[in-house]
C-alpha positions in Angstrom: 77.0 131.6 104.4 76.2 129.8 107.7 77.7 130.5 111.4 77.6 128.8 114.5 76.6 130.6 117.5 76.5 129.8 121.1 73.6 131.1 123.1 72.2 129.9 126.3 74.6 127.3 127.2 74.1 125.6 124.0 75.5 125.6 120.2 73.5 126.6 117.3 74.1 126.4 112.8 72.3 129.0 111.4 72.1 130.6 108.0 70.2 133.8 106.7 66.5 133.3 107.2 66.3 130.5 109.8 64.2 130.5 112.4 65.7 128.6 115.0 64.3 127.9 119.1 66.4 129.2 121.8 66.4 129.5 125.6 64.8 132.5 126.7 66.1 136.1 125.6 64.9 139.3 127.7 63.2 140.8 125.2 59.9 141.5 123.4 58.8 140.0 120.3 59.6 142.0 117.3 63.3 143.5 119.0 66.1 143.0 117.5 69.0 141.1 118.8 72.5 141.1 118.1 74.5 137.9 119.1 78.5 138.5 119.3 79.3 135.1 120.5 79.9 133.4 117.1 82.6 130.1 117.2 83.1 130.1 113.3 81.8 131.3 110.1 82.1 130.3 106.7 81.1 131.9 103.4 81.7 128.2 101.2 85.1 129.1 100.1 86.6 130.4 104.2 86.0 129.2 107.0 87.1 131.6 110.2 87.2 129.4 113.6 87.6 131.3 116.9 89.6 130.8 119.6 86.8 130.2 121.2 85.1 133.2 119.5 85.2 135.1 115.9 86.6 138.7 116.8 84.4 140.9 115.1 81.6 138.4 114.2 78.3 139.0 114.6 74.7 137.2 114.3 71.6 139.9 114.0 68.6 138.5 114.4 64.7 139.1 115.4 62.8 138.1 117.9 59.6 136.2 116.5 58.1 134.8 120.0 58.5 134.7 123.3 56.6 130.6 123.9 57.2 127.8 126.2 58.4 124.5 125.4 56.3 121.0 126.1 55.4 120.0 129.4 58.4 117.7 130.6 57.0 115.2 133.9 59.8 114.4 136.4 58.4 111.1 138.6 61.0 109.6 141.3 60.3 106.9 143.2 62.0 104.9 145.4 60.6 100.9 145.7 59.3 99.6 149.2 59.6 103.2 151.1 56.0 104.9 150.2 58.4 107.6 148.0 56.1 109.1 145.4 57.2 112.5 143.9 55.8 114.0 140.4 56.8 117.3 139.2 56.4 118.7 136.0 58.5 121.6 133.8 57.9 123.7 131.0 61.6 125.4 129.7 60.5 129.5 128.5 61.8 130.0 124.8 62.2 132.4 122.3 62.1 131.9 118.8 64.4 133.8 116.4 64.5 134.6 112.9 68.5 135.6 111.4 68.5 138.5 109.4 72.1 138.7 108.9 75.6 137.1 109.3 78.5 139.9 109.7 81.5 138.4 109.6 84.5 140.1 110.7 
């Protein structure tokens, strides 16, 4: 059985015991978190698609770490005009473990 979730702007596949890197979740390490916004699940023999979400559907899962991600450098420059600008980023994540698919 697998689902597809949507968390953090972004889509995710995830089956029973994954462990999968999101964008940050308020929430300390060992929490449980339930995720209701689930496009489509499918057990091998149905598939449920939402319109755009499963009624009913849910994702549990635990929070395994709160981490950040690598170091991104952002350089613009602009040639002939002395324009030098260097910034870096590091995105907060949380890394989740699914204990359960629920479908509806």
């Amino acid at each position: 059985m697998f689902a597809i979730i949507r968390t953090g702007g972004k889509q995710y596949k995830v089956s029973k015991d994954d462990q999968i890197t999101v964008e940050k979740i308020d929430a300390e390490a060992g929490k449980k978190v339930e995720i209701e916004d689930v496009l489509m699940v499918s057990d091998g023999k149905k598939t449920t698609i939402g319109t755009p979400a499963v009624k009913g559907a849910k994702v549990v899962a635990e929070i395994v770490e709160q981490t950040r991600g690598d170091k991104i450098i952002v350089f613009k420059k602009k040639r002939r005009q002395n324009y030098r600008r260097k910034k870096g980023h590091r995105q907060n994540l949380t890394v989740l473990k699914i204990k359960d698919i629920k479908a509806a």
